[in-house]
C-alpha positions in Angstrom: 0.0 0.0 0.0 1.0 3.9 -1.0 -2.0 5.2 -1.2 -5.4 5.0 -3.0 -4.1 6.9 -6.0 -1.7 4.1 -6.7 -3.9 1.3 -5.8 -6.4 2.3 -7.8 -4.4 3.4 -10.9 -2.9 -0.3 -11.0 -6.1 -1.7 -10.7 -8.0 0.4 -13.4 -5.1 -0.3 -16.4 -5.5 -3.5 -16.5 -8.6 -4.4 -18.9 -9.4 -7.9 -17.9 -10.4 -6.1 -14.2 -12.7 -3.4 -15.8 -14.2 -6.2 -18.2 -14.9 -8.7 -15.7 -16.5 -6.0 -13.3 -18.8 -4.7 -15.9 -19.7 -8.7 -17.1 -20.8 -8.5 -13.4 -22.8 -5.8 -12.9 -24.3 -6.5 -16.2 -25.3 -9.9 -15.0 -27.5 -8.7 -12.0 -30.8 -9.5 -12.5 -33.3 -6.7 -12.7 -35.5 -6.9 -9.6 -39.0 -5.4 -9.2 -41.0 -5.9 -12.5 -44.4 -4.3 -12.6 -47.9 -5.5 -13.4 -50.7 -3.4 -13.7 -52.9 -6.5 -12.9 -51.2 -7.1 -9.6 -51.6 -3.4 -8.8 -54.9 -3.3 -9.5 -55.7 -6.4 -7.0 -53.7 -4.7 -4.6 -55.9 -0.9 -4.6 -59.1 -3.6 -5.0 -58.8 -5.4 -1.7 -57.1 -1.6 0.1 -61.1 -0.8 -1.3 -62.4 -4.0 0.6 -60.7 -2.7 3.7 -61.1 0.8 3.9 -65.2 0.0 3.1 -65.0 -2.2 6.1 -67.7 -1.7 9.1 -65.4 -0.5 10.8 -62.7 1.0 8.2 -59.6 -0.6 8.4 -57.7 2.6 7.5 -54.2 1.1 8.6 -54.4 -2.3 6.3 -55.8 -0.1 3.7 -53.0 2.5 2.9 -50.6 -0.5 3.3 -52.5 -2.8 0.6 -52.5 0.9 -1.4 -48.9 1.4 -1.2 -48.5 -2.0 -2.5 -50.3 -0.8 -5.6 -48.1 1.5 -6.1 -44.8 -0.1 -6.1 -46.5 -3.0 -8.1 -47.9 0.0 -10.8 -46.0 0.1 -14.4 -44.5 4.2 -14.4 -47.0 6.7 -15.6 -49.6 4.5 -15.7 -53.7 5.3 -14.8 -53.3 2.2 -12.2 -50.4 4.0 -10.1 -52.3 7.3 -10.6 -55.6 5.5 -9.1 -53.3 3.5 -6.3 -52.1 7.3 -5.4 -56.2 8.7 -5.5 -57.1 5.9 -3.2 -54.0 6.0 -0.5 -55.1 9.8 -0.2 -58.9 9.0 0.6 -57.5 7.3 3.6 -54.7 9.2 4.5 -57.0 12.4 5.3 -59.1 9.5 7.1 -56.4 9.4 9.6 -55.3 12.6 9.3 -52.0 12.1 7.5 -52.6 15.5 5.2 -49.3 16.2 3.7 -48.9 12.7 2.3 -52.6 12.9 0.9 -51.7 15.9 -0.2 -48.2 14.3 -2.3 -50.3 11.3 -3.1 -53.1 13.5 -4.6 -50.5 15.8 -6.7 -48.9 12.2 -8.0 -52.6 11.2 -9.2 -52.6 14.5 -11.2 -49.4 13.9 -12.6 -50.0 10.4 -13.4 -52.9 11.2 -15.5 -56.2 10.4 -13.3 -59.2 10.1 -15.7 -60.3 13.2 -16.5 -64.3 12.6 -16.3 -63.3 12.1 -11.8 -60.2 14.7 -12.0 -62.4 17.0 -10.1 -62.4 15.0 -6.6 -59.0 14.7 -7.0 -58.4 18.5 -6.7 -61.0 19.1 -4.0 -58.6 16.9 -2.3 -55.6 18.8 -2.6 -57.8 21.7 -1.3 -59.4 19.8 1.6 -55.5 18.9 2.7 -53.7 22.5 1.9 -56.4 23.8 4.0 -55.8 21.6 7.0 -52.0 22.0 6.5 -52.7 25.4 7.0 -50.8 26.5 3.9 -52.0 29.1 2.1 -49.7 29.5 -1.0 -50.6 25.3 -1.8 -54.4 26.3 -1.1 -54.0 29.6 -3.3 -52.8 27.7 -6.1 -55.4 24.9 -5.2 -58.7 27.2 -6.0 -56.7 28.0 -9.0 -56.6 24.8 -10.5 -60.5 23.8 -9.4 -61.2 27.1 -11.3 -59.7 26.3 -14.3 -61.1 22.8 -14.3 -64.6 23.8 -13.5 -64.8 25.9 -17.1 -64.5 22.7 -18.9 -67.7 21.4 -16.7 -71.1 22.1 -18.0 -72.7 21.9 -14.5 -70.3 23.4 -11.8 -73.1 24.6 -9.7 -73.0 21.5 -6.9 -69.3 22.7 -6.7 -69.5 26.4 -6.5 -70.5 26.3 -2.5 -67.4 23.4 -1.8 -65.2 25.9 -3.6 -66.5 29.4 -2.1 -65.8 27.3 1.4 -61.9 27.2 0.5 -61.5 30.6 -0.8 -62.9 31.9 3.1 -60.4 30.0 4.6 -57.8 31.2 2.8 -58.5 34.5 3.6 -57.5 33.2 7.5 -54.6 31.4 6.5 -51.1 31.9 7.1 -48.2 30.3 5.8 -47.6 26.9 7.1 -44.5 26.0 8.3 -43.3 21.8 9.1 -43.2 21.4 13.3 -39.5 20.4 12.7 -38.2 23.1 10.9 -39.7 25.7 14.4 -37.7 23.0 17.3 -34.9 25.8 18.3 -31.8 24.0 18.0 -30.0 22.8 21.5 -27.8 24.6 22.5 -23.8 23.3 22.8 -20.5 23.0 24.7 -17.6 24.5 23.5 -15.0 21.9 22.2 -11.8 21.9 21.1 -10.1 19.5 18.6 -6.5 19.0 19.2 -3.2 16.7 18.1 -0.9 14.7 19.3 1.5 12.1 18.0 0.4 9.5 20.1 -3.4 9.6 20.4 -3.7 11.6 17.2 -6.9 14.1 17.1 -9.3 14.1 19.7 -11.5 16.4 21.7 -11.3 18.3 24.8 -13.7 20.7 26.9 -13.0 23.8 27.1 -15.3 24.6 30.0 -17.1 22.6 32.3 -19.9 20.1 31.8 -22.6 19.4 33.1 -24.0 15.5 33.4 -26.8 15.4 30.3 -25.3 18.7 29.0 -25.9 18.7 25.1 -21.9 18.5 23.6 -22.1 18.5 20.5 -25.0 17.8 17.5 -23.7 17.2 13.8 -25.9 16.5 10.9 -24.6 13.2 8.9 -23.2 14.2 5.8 -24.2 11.3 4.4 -26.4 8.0 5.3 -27.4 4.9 3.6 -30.3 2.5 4.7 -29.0 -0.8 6.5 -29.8 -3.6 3.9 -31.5 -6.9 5.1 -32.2 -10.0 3.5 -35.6 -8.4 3.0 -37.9 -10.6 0.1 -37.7 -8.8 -2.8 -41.0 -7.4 -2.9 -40.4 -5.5 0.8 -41.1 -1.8 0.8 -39.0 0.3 2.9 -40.2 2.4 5.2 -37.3 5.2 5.9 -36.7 8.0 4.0 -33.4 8.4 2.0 -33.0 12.3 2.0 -34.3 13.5 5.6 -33.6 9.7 7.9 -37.6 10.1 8.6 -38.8 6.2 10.0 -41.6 4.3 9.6 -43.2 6.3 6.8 -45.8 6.3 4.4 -43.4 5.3 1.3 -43.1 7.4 -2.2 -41.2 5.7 -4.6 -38.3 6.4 -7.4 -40.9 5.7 -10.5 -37.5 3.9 -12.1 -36.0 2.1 -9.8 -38.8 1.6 -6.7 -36.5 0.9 -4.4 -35.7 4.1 -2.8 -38.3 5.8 -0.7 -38.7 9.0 0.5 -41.8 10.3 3.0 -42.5 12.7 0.4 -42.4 14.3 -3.2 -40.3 17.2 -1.7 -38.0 14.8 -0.1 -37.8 12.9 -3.5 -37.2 15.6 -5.5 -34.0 17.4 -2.6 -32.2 13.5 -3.7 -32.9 13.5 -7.6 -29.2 14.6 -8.2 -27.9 11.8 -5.7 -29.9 9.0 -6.7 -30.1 9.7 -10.5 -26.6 8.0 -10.7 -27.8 5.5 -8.1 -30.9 4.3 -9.3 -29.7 2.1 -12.1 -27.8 0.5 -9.1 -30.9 0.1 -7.4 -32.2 -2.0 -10.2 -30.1 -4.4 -10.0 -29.4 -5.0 -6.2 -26.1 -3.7 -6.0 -26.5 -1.7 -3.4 -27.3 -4.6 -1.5 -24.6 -6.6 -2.1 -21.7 -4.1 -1.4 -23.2 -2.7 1.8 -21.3 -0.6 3.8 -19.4 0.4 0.0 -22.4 2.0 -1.0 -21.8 5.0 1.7 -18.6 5.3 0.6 -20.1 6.2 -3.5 -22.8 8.4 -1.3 -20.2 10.4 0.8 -18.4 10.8 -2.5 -21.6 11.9 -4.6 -22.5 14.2 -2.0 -18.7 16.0 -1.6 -17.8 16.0 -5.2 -19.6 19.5 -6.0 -18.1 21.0 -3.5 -14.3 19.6 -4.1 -15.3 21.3 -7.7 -15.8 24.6 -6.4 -12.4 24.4 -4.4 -11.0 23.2 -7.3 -12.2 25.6 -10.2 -8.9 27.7 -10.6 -6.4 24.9 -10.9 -5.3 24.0 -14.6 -3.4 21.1 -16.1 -2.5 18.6 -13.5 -1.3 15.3 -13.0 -3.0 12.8 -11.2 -0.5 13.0 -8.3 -1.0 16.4 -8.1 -4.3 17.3 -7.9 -4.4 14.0 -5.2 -2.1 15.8 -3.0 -4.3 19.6 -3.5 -6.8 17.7 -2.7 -5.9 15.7 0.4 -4.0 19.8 1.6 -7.7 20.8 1.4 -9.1 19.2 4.1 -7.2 21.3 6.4 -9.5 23.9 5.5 -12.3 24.0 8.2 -14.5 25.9 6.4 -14.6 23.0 3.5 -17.5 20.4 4.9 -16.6 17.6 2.5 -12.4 18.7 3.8 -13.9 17.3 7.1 -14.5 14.1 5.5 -11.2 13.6 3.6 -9.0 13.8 6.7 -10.3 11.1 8.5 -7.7 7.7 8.5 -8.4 5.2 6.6 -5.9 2.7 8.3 -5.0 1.3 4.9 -1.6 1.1 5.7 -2.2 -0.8 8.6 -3.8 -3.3 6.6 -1.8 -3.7 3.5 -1.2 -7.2 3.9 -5.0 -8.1 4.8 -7.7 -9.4 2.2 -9.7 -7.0 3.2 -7.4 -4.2 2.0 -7.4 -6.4 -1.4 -11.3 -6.4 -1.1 -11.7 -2.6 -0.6 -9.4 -1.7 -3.6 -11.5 -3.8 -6.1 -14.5 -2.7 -4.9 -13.7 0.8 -5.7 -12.4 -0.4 -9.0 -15.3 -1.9 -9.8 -17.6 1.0 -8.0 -15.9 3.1 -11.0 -16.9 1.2 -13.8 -20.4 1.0 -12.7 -20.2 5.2 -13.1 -18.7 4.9 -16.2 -20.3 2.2 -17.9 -24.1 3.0 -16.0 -24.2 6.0 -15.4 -24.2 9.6 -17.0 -21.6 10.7 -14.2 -18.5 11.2 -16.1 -20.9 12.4 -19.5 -21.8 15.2 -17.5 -18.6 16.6 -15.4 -18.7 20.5 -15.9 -16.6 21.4 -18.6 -13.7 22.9 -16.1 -13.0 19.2 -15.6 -11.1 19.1 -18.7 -8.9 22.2 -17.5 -7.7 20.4 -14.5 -7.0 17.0 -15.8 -6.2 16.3 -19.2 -8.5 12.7 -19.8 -11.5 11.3 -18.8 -9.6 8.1 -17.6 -7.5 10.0 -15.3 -10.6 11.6 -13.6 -12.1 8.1 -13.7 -9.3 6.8 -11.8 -9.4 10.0 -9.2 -13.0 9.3 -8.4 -12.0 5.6 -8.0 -9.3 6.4 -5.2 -11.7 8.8 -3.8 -14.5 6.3 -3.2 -11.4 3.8 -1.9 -10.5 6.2 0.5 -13.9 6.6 1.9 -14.5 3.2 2.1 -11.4 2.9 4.3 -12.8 5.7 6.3 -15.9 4.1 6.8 -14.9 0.9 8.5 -13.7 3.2 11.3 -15.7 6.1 11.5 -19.3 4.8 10.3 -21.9 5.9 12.5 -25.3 3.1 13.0 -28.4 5.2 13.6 -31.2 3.4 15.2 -34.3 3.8 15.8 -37.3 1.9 16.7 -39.4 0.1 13.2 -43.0 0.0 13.6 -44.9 -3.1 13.0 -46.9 -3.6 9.2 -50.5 -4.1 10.0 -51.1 -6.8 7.9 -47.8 -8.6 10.2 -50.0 -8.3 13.3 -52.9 -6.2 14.3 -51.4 -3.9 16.6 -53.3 -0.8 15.4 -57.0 0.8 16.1 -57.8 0.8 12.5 -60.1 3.6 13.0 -57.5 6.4 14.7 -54.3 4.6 13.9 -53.5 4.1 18.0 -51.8 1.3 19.4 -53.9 -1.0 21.0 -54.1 -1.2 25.1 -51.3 -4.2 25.7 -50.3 -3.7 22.2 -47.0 -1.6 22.3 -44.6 -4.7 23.0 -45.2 -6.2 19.9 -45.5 -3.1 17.5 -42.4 -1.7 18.2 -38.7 -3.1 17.6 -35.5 -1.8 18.1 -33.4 -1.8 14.6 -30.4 -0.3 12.8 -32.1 1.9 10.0 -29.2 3.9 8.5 -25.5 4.0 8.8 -24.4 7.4 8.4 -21.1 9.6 8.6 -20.4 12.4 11.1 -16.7 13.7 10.6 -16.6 16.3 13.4 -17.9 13.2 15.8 -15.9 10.7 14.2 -12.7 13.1 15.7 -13.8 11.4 19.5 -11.6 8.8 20.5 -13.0 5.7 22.0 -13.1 4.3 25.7 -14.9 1.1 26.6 -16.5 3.5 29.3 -17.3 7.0 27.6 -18.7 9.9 29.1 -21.2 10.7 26.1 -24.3 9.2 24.4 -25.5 9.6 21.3 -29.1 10.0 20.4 -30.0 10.5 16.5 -33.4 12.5 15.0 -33.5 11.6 11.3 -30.3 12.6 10.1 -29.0 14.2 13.2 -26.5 12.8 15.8 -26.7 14.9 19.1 -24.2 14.1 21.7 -25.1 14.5 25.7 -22.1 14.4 28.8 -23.3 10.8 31.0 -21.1 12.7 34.2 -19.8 15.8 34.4 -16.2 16.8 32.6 -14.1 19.6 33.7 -12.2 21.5 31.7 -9.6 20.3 29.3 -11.3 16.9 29.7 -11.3 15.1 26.6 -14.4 13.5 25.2 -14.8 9.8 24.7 -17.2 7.7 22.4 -17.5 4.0 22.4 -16.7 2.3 18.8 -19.3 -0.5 20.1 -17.1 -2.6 22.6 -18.3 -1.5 26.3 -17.3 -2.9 29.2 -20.1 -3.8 30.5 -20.6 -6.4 28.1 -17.5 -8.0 26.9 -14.1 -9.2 28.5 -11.1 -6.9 28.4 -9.8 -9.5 25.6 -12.4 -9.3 23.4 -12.9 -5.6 23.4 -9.3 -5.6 22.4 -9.1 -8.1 19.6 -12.7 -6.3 18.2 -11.0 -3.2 18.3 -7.2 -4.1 17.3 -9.3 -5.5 14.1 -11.8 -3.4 13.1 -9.8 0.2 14.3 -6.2 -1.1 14.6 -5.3 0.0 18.2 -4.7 -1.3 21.2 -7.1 -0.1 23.7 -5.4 1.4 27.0 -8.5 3.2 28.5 -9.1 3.1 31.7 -11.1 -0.4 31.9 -8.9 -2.1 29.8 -6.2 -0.9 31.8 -7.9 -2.0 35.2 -6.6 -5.0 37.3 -8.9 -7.6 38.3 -11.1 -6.6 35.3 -14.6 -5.5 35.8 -16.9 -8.7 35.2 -19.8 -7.4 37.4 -22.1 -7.4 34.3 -21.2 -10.0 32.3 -22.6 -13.0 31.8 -21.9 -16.7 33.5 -23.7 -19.5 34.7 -23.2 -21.3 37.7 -21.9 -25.0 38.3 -24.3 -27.2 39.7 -21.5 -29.1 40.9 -18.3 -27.0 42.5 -20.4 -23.2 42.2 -17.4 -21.7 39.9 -18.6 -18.3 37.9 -18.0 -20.1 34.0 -18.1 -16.9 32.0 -19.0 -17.5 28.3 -17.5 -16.0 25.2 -19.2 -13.9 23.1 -19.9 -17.1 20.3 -22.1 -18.7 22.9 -24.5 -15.7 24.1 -27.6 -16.1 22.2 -27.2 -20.0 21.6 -31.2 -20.4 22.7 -32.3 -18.2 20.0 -31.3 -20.5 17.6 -32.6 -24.1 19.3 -30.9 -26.2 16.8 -27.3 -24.8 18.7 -26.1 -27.4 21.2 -24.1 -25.6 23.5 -20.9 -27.0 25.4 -20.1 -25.2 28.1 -17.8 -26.8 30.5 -17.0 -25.6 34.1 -13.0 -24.4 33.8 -12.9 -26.0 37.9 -14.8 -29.4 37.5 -14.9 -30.3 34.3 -18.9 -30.2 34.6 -21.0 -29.3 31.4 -23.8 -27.1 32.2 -27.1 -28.6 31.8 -29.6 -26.5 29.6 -32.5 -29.4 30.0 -34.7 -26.9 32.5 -34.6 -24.9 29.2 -36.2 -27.5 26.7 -38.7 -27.7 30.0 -39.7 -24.2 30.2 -40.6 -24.6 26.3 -42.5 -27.3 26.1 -44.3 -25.8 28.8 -44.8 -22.6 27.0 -46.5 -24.8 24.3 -49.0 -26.0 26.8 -50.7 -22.5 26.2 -52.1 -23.5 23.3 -54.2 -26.3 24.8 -57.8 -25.3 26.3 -57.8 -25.1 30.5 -53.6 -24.9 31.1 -53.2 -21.4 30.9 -53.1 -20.7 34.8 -51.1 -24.4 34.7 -48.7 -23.1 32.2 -47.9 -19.8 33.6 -47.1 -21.2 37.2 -44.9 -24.1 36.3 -43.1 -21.2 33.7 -42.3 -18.7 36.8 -41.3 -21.3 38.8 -38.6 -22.0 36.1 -37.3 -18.2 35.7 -37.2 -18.2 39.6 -35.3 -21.1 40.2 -32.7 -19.7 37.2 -31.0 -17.3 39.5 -28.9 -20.7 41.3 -28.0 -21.3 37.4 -26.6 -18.2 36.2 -25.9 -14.5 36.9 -28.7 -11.8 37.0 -27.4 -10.2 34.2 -27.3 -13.2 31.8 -29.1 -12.7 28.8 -31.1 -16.2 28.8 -32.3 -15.1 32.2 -34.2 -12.2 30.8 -35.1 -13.7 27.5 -37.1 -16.4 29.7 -39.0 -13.5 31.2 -39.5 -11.4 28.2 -41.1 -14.5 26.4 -43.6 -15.1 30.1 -44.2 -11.5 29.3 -45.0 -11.6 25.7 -47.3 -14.8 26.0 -49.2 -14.1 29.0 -49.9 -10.4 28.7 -52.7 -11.1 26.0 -54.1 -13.3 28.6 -54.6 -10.3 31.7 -58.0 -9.6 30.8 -59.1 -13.2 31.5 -56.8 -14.1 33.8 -55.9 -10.8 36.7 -54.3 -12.9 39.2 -51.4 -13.1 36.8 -51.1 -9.2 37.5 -48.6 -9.2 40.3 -46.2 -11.8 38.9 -45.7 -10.3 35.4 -45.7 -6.6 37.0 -42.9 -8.1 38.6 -40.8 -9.5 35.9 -41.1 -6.5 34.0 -40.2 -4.3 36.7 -37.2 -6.7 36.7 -36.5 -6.7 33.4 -36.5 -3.1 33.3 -34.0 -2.5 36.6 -31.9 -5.2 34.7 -31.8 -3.3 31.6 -30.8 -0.1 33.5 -28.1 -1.4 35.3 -26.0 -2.6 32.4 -27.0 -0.1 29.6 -28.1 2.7 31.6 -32.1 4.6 31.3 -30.8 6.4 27.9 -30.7 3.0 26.2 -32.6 1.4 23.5 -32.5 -1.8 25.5 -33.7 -0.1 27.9 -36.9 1.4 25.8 -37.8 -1.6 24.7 -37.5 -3.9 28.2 -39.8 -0.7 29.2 -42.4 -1.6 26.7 -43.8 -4.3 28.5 -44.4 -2.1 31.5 -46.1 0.2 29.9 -48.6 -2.4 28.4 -48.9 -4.0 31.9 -49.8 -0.2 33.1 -52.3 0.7 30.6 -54.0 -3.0 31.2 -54.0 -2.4 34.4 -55.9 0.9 34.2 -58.1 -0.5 31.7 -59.2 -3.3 34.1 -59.0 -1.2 37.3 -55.8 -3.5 38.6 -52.9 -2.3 40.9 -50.1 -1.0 39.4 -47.2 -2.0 42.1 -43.4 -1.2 40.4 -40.9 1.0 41.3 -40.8 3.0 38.2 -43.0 6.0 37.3 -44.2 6.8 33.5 -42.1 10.2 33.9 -39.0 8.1 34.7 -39.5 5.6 31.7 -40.0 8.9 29.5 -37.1 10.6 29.7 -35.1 7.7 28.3 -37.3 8.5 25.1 -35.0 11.5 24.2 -32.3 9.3 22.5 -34.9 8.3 20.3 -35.9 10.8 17.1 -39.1 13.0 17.5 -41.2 10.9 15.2 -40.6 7.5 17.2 -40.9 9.6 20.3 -44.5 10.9 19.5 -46.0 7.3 19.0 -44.5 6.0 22.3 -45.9 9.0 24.1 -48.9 9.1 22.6 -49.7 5.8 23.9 -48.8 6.7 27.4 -51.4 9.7 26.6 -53.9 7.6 26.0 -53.7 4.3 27.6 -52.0 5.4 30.9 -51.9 9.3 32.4 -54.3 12.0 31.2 -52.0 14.1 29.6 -53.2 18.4 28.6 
């Protein structure tokens, strides 16, 4: 390794790599085909359940969307799939998607005999948006369509009702645009030769004091092995979750939670979307934020660049790496982070990296208009397209190398579909009392890049947590730091979960350092939180490595575990008990049967293992998910599963602390229990108050936040 320039350059000049790369990309199939009959069967049975007694609004809009991704592009079936999702939006009162979905039945030619209900529409919804330049040019259009209508007298009163309410109107602004932004600590970034750049305080702190807040300057969805035919529910431009989904007509792959937010991305995912076709994205994961970071910085390297004039390739990769000490330059922030190629040089994964970026560059060149439509100043500064192809290759190699240290993963809790399991009112779209457990779920959404944040170094203990909103990475103190302090992160290894010697060899491979922070460095180490079971035999602690955690989630694992004292294995048997009794649910007259013999089990587990052992608190979460649905019928189960929840919950604050997503969703089943319990007039008897539970909701972004407290609103406290 030299650098990416070099790498790159060797790669790219030798013709049997560029060939087989684009044989490859050329031999993906094409993925989403679409069928106007399929589309129409999909907006027929949304009909069937929006007519429902009552409406199913929620299974509606989903069957509706469905239509839409399965509608051929500009066809009179995706423009009647976009009508219908707006009747039941406004149903539920989501008006600025009825709204898009009503301008994208206009656009998509909506026959012109109904075109009229279609407008009244967009009036109804500019009107309760409270926008009056949208409900200005609203009355405009229904005029101008009503003088090709013989009889326009049943409309004239509908019409005469909007133009009054415009008169009251003012200019609607989006709730998140008016949050005043949180107000920070003063940082400083320094450097030294042995811990490289990192960041101080240069005043006190405060415990929960707001440090720092970056916006990502760039973020890709986290891919799953999703059936091809999955919609996704986050948007691509502004990191909104759980959203009602707008396609790429093209591609329909990327979403965005609105036409606005569709049309902010069109320069990013135009030279995407081709890539979107045919999977790729999918395949190369965390590579496709290093093409993103690059698509999104290139402009701006242009405009740096503009007055420079025939160079070679080595020299405009050394103007450009001198640029990023500029700290006005936001993509200059990007371009010094390390890449640790160097330390890496003789790894397949630095082989790996470098042909992906090869190959990254012929799928621009070959599928793309990218290089077609580089501003003409591009051929001032280098003399041949090649050459700028092979500086846009070494540019997407060097993010990539970035990336595997300094990649961010925003989560965020995914709401459940409605057709997956009825979790919803259908009527107002509110989860159901006992419901929240199941439609909720903690995920990864995006992976995103935050230079400035990415400057922290790490500590297996750090004095900062990060909470995300949409595309937003906010940074609070977890004590209080005096001055000069310097700021830690935590790259994912924490103490509180994994031995010194696994943080380490994580760490030494993924970051290339050896950790020295201060509970690496401590002697015993601190095991207080990590997990073991007991011997049955001679009582020894057996601590288990990190490959034998979760064996139980996977039942057709057999774990060995072997006492390091005795020689004893550990016997799981009471586990294969505790399911079968589970099962017994399912027959008529053992509920009350099965939940005792199942709470014995879990209490008799603390002489087999540690507190804090995750197959502990999986046995109680799945008492809690299968016997919660029963409370109604059976109360007397409402003082044993308040208590394992309460458990849970103290559990999950211990080891990851309130401002946790663990601990969110452990408090989940609490809250059910709590709004059963006021449904049913049962005491509520657990140490933690709903104001308690609700502050660990700031991590979470202001969307996710609303539906969890809304549910509390409802089902639990009275709140004004």
């Amino acid at each position: 390794y030299q650098s990416e320039l070099t790498t790159v350059q060797l790669l790219y000049q030798v013709p049997v790599v560029r060939q087989l790369f684009s044989r490859w990309i050329q031999s993906l199939a094409v993925s989403n085909k679409r069928n106007e009959d399929q589309s129409k069967l999909f907006r027929e049975r949304g009909n069937e359940l929006y007519k429902n007694k009552p409406p199913k609004y929620k299974e509606a809009i989903e069957f509706y969307t469905k239509a839409i991704y399965h509608a051929p592009s500009n066809s009179v079936e995706l423009a009647l799939a976009h009508a219908n999702r707006a009747v039941a939006l406004m149903a539920v009162k989501y008006f600025q998607e009825a709204y898009d979905d009503c301008e994208m039945a206009v656009k998509f030619s909506y026959p012109k005999e109904n075109i009229l209900k279609v407008l009244f529409r967009l009036a109804a919804c500019s009107a309760e948006l409270r926008d009056r330049n949208l409900l200005q040019k609203d009355i405009k259009s229904i005029e101008n369509e009503l003088k090709n209508h013989k009889n326009h007298n049943p409309h004239i009163k509908k019409l005469m009702e909007y133009k009054t309410k415009l008169q009251d109107l003012k200019k609607f602004v989006e709730e998140f645009k008016q949050q005043q932004k949180l107000p920070s600590k003063n940082i400083v970034e320094k450097h030294t030769e042995e811990q490289g750049r990192f960041m101080t305080a240069a005043e006190k702190i405060k415990r929960d004091d707001v440090i720092l807040t970056e916006r990502a300057f760039a973020f890709v969805p986290v891919y799953e092995n999703y059936p091809d035919d999955t919609i996704d529910t986050d948007c691509q431009n502004c990191a909104k979750v759980n959203i009602v989904s707008f396609p790429c007509y093209e591609c329909y792959k990327a979403t965005y939670c609105s036409t606005k937010c569709r049309k902010e991305h069109e320069a990013i995912h135009g030279v995407e979307c081709f890539g979107y076709k045919r999977n790729l994205w999918y395949y190369i994961g965390i590579a496709h934020l290093s093409v993103r970071t690059f698509l999104v910085g290139f402009p701006e390297l242009l405009e740096r660049l503009e007055n420079e004039t025939s160079c070679s390739l080595p020299e405009l990769w050394r103007k450009t790496r001198e640029l990023s000490a500029d700290k006005t330059f936001r993509y200059g922030r990007v371009l010094r982070l390390v890449s640790n190629f160097e330390k890496m040089s003789e790894s397949t994964d630095f082989i790996r990296y470098s042909l992906t970026a090869t190959m990254l560059t012929v799928y621009l060149r070959e599928n793309t208009k990218f290089f077609d439509q580089m501003p003409p100043m591009c051929e001032k500064i280098l003399e041949s397209r090649q050459k700028w192809e092979v500086f846009v290759g070494s540019l997407i190699m060097l993010h990539m190398g970035q990336l595997v240290s300094n990649g961010h993963s925003v989560t965020d809790l995914r709401t459940t579909l409605a057709s997956e399991i009825d979790c919803l009112d259908s009527h107002n779209m509110m989860v159901k009392v006992g419901k929240l457990h199941c439609y909720v779920r903690s995920m990864r959404i995006f992976t995103g890049l935050f230079p400035r944040i990415s400057m922290l170094n790490h500590s297996c203990n750090p004095n900062v947590r990060n909470s995300f909103d949409r595309d937003r990475l906010t940074l609070n103190a977890t004590r209080a730091l005096a001055k000069d302090a310097e700021i830690y992160n935590c790259y994912g290894p924490s103490y509180k979960l994994m031995s010194t010697a696994d943080r380490r060899k994580g760490l030494r491979e993924q970051y290339c350092f050896e950790c020295s922070c201060e509970k690496c460095s401590q002697e015993p180490e601190d095991r207080s939180y990590h997990q073991y079971y007991i011997c049955e035999k001679c009582k020894n602690k057996i601590y288990i490595d990190e490959s034998k955690n979760f064996w139980w989630r996977n039942l057709e694992l057999k774990p060995k575990i072997d006492c390091e004292a005795c020689g004893l294995r550990v016997n799981f048997s009471w586990f294969k008990l505790f399911m079968s009794h589970l099962g017994e649910i399912e027959s008529e007259g053992k509920v009350s049967n099965s939940f005792a013999k199942v709470c014995d089990i879990y209490v008799s587990t603390d002489k087999s293992m540690g507190i804090h052992n995750e197959l502990r608190q999986d046995v109680g979460i799945m008492i809690l998910c299968h016997f919660i649905p029963f409370l109604s019928s059976y109360v007397t189960f409402n003082e044993k599963l308040t208590q394992i929840a309460t458990e849970l919950l103290k559990l999950r604050e211990e080891k990851f602390g309130i401002y946790s997503i663990e601990f969110i969703i452990a408090s989940t089943y609490l809250l059910d229990l709590m709004a059963l319990q006021r449904k049913l007039n049962l005491k509520t008897n657990t140490d933690y108050s709903v104001n308690h539970i609700r502050k660990a909701f700031q991590i979470l972004s202001q969307d996710t936040q609303a539906i969890l407290n809304s549910y509390i609103s409802c089902n639990i406290v009275n709140d004004k």
